[in-house]
C-alpha positions in Angstrom: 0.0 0.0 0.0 2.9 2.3 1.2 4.8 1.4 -2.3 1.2 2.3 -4.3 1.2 5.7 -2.5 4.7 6.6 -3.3 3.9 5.7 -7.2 0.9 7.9 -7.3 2.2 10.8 -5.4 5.6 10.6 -8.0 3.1 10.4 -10.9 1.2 13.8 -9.8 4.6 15.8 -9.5 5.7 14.6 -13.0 2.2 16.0 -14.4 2.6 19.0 -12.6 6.1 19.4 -14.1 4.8 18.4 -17.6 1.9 20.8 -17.8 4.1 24.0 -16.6 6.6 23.2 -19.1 4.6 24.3 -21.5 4.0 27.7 -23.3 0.5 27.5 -22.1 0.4 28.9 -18.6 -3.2 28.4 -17.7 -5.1 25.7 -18.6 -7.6 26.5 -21.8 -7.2 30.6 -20.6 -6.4 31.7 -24.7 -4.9 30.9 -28.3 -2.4 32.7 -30.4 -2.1 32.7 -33.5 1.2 34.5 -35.3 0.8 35.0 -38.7 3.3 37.4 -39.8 6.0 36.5 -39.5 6.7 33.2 -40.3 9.1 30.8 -39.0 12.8 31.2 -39.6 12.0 34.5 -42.1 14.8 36.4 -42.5 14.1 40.0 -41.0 16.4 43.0 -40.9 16.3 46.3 -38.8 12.8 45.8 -37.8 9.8 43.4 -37.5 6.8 43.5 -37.9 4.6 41.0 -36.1 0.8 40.3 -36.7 -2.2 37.7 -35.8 -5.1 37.3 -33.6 -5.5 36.1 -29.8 -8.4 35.0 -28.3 -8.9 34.5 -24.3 -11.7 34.1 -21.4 -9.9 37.5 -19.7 -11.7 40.6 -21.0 -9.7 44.0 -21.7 -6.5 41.3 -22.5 -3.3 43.2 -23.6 -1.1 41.4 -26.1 2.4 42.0 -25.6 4.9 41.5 -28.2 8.6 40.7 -27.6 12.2 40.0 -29.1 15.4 39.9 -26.8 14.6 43.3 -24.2 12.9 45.1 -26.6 9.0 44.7 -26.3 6.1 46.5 -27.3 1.8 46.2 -26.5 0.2 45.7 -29.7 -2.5 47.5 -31.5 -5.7 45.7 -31.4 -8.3 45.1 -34.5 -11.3 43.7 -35.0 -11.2 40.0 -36.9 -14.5 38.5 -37.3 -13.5 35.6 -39.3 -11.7 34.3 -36.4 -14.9 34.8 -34.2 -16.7 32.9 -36.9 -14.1 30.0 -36.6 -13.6 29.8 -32.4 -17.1 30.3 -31.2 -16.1 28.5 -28.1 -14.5 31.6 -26.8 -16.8 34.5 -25.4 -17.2 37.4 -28.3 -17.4 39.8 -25.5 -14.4 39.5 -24.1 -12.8 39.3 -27.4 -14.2 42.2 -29.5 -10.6 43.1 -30.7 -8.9 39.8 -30.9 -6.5 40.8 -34.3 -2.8 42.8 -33.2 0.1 44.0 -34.9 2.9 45.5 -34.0 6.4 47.0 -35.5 9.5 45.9 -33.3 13.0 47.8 -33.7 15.7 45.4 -33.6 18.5 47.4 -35.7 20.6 47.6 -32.3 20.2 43.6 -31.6 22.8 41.5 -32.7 22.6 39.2 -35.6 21.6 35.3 -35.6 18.3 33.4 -34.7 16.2 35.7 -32.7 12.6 34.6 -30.5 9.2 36.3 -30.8 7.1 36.3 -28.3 3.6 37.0 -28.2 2.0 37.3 -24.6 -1.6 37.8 -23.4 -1.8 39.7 -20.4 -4.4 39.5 -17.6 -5.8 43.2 -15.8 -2.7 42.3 -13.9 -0.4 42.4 -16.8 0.4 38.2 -15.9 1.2 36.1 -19.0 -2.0 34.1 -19.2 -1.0 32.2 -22.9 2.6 32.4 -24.8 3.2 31.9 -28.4 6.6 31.3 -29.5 8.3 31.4 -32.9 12.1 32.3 -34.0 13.4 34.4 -37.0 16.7 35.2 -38.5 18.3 38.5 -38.0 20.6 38.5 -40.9 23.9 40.2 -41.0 23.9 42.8 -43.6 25.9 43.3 -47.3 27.5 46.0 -48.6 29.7 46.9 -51.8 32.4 49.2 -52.0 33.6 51.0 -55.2 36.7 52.7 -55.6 36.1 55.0 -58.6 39.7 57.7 -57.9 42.5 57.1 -57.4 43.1 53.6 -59.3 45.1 50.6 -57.6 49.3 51.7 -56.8 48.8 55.2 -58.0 51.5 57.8 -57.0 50.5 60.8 -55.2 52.7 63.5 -53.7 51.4 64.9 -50.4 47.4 64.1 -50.3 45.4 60.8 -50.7 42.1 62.2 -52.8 39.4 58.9 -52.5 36.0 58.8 -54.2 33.3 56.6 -55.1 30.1 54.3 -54.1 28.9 52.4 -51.4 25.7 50.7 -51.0 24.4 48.2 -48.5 21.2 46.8 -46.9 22.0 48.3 -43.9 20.5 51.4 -43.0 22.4 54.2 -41.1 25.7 52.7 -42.2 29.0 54.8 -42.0 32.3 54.3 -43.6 35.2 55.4 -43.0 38.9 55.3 -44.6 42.0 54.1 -42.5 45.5 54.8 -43.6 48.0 51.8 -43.3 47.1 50.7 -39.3 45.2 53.5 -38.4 43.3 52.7 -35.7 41.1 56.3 -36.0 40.2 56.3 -39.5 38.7 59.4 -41.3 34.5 59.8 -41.9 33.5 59.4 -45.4 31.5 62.4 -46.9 28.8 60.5 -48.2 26.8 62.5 -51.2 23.7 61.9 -53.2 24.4 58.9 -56.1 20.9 58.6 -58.1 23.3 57.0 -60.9 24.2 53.8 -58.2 21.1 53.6 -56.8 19.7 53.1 -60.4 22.5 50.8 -61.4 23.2 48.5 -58.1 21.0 45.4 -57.1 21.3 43.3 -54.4 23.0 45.5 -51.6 19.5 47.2 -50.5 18.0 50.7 -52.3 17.3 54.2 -51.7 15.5 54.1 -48.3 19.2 52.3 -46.8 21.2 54.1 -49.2 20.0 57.7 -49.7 23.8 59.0 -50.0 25.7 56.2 -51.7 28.3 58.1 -52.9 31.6 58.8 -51.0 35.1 61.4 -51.1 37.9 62.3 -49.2 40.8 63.9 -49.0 43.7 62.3 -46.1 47.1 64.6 -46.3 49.5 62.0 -46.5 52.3 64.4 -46.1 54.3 62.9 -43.4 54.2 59.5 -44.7 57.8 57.8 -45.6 58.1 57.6 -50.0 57.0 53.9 -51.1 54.0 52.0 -50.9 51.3 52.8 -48.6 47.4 51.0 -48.4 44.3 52.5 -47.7 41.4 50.6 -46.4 37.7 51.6 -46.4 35.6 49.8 -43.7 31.4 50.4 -43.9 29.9 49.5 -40.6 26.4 49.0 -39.2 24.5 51.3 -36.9 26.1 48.9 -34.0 29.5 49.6 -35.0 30.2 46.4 -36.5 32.3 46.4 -39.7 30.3 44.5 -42.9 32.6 45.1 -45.3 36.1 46.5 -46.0 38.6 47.0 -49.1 41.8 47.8 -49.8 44.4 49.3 -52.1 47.8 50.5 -52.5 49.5 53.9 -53.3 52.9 54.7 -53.8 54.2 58.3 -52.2 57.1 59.1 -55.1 60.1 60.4 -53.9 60.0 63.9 -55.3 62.1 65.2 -58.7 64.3 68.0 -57.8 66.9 70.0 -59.9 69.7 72.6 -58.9 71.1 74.6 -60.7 74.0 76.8 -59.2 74.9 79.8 -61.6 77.6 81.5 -58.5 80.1 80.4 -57.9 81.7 78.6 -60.6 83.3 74.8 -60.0 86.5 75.3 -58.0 86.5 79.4 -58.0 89.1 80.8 -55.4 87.3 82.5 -52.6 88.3 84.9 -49.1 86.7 85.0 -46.1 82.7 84.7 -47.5 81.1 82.1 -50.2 78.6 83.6 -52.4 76.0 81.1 -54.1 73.2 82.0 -55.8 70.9 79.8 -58.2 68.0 78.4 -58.5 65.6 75.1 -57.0 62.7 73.3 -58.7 61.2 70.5 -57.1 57.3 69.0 -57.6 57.8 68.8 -53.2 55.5 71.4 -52.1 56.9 73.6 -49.3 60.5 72.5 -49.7 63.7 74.3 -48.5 66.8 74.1 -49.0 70.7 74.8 -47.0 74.1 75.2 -48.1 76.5 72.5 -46.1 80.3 73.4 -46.0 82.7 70.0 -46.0 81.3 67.9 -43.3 78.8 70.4 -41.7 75.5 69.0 -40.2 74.2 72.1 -39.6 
């Protein structure tokens, strides 16, 4: 008898634990129904959720949900799904369609939970529906119209072009070698890429496309230098980068010294005269006698 006790009192604890496993928090209390979105869609800066919930509370609140950002939806009227669940009272459902418009664009990317809540006149979660979606890390492409791949400049680093992705608010910005800082892109109006460019969003993420710069480059060693462009989200995070080369020429100079001649006798000062061309803006120029550092 003590055994058959023991048995029935285990069974009861494993029902217990069974039904409040489950989305359902009270028993037969409501229904949800999500219908947009669907499972697993892909989604991108925000969602937009919408359906119909039925419940035995009257004045229920649905609450919608992804990660910590949540919202109370709007509430419509839906008579075809009074039609379809007569078994729920019509007067404490007058409203039973939602919708509601989530902003994720600061939530990071990857499978993401919606949840759909109805609320009791205690704001309790009476019924939970539960479905995931993807947030799916964004594309951009970067064109580098000026200057062209191992061009040589002199003492600034002009860069112009496109960029166009699907994610809005996006920034770029252009590092020098390992810069760490980086310099903003101007970004300008490009009605020409928009027009041209599929694939990598349109005008309502891209509504300045185009980019230009100009990075003095002036204390930079002569030889080969890279540049890299990075375009990042609205959460910081890089999407897409590219880089190229430039090559800082060692400038062309030419002296000419017209006094004194080669080997002229002197006294106690050195005349010299002449003249200096060089394509190195603000350049000098010192006379050195014999072994002189100064």
């Amino acid at each position: 008898m003590k055994r058959e006790i023991i048995l029935l009192f285990s069974c009861f604890i494993l029902s217990v634990v069974f039904f409040f496993s489950k989305d359902v928090l009270a028993k037969d209390t409501g229904i949800i129904n999500i219908e947009v979105p669907g499972e697993n869609t892909v989604v991108g800066d925000s969602v937009y959720v919408a359906g119909w919930a039925l419940s035995d509370y009257p004045n229920a609140k649905i609450k919608v949900s992804i990660d910590d950002k949540n919202v109370i939806a709007k509430k419509s009227e839906r008579s075809d799904v009074l039609v379809s669940y007569k078994e729920y009272d019509n007067s404490n459902n007058t409203l039973p369609g939602f919708d509601a418009t989530l902003d994720i664009s600061n939530l990071s990317y990857g499978n993401k939970t919606i949840k759909v809540e109805i609320l009791n006149e205690k704001e309790e979660p009476i019924f939970i529906k539960k479905i995931v979606v993807v947030k799916k890390e964004p594309v951009a492409a970067i064109n580098v119209e000026v200057p062209s791949n191992n061009s040589k400049i002199a003492d600034s680093l002009y860069v112009a072009g496109w960029i166009m992705s699907n994610a809005s608010g996006n920034t770029a910005k252009v590092y020098i070698d390992k810069e760490t800082e980086g310099v903003l892109l101007n970004r300008v109006e490009r009605k020409d890429v928009i027009r041209a460019v599929r694939g990598y969003g349109d005008e309502s993420t891209n509504p300045t496309p185009g980019f230009a710069a100009t990075i003095d480059v002036s204390k930079l060693e002569y030889g080969i230098h890279k540049y890299t462009i990075k375009v990042f989200d609205n959460n910081n995070n890089v999407i897409k980068e590219e880089s190229r080369s430039f090559e800082i020429a060692k400038p062309f100079t030419t002296i000419a010294i017209e006094t004194p001649a080669n080997n002229v006798k002197v006294t106690d000062s050195l005349y010299v005269a002449g003249w200096i061309m060089s394509n190195a803006s603000g350049n000098t120029a010192k006379v050195y006698i014999d072994k002189e550092t100064e």
